[in-house]
C-alpha positions in Angstrom: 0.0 0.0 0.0 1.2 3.2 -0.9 -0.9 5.7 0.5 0.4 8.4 2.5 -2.9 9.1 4.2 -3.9 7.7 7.9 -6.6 6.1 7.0 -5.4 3.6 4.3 -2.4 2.9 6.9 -4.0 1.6 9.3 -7.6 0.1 8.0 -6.2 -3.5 8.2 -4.0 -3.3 11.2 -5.5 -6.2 13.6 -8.5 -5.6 15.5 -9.1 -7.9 18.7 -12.1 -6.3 19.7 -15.2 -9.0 20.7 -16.7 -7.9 16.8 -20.5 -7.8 18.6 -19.1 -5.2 21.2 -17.5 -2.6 18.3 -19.1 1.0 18.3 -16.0 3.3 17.3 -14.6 1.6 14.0 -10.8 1.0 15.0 -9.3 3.2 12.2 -11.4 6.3 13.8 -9.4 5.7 17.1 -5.8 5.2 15.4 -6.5 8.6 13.6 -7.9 11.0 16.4 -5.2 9.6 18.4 -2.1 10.1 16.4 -4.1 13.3 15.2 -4.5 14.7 18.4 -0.9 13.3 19.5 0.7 15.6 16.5 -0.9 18.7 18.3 0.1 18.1 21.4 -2.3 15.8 24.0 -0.2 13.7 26.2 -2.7 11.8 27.4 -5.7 9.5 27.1 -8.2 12.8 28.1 -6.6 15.1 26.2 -6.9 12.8 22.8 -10.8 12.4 24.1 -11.1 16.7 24.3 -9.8 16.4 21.2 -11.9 14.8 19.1 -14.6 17.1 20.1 -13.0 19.8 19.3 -12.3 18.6 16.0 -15.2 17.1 15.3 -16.5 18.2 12.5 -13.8 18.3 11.0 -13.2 14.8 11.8 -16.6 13.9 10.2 -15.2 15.3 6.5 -13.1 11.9 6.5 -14.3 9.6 8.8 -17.4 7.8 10.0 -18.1 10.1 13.5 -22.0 8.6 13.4 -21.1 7.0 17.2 -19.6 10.2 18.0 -16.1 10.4 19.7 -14.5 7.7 21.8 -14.3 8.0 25.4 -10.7 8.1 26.6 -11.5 4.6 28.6 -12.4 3.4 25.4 -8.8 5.1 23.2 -7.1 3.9 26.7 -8.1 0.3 26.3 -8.1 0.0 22.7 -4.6 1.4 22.2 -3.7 -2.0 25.0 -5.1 -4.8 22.8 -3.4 -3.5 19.9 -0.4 -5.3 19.1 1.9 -2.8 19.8 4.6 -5.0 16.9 1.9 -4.3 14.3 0.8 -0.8 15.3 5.1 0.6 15.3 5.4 -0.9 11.7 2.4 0.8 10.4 3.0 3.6 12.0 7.1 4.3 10.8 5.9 3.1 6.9 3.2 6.1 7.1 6.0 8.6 8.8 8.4 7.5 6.2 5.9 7.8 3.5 5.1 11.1 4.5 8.4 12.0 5.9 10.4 11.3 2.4 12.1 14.2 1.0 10.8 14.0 -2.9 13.4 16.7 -3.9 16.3 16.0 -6.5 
């Protein structure tokens, strides 16, 4: 995949969610999280605050119909991921969008 855009990063990184229990689709979480990470929350709260702040602009991209994620639900989310998986999605999408493209 060689999209530099959040979204197409992470869609198919492992989800170990019970699949009946699922409210906030997992790629929403990844991307407010490392959204609101870039601009400065330090914590599971902040990255909650967050999304509402950005809400609507949020909803221009992704699917915000079960509103934002409480940060008990970014908090335990972010521990079942495997954290192996999430670090080599997350350094192909920096270096995707980190690459200088100059001569």
């Amino acid at each position: 995949m060689n999209s530099k855009n959040i979204f197409d990063q992470f869609s198919s990184i492992t989800d170990f969610r019970q699949s009946g229990k699922i409210k906030h689709p997992l790629v929403n979480i990844i991307t407010i999280t490392l959204c609101a990470t870039l601009c400065g929350a330090d914590d599971w709260d902040s990255i909650e605050d967050y999304g509402h702040a950005k809400f609507e602009w949020l909803s221009s991209f992704l699917d915000m119909s079960s509103g934002v994620p409480s940060h008990d639900t970014i908090s335990r989310v972010f521990s079942l991921l495997d954290p192996v998986e999430f670090q080599e999605k997350f350094i192909l999408w920096v270096q995707k969008n980190c690459t200088d493209t100059h001569p």
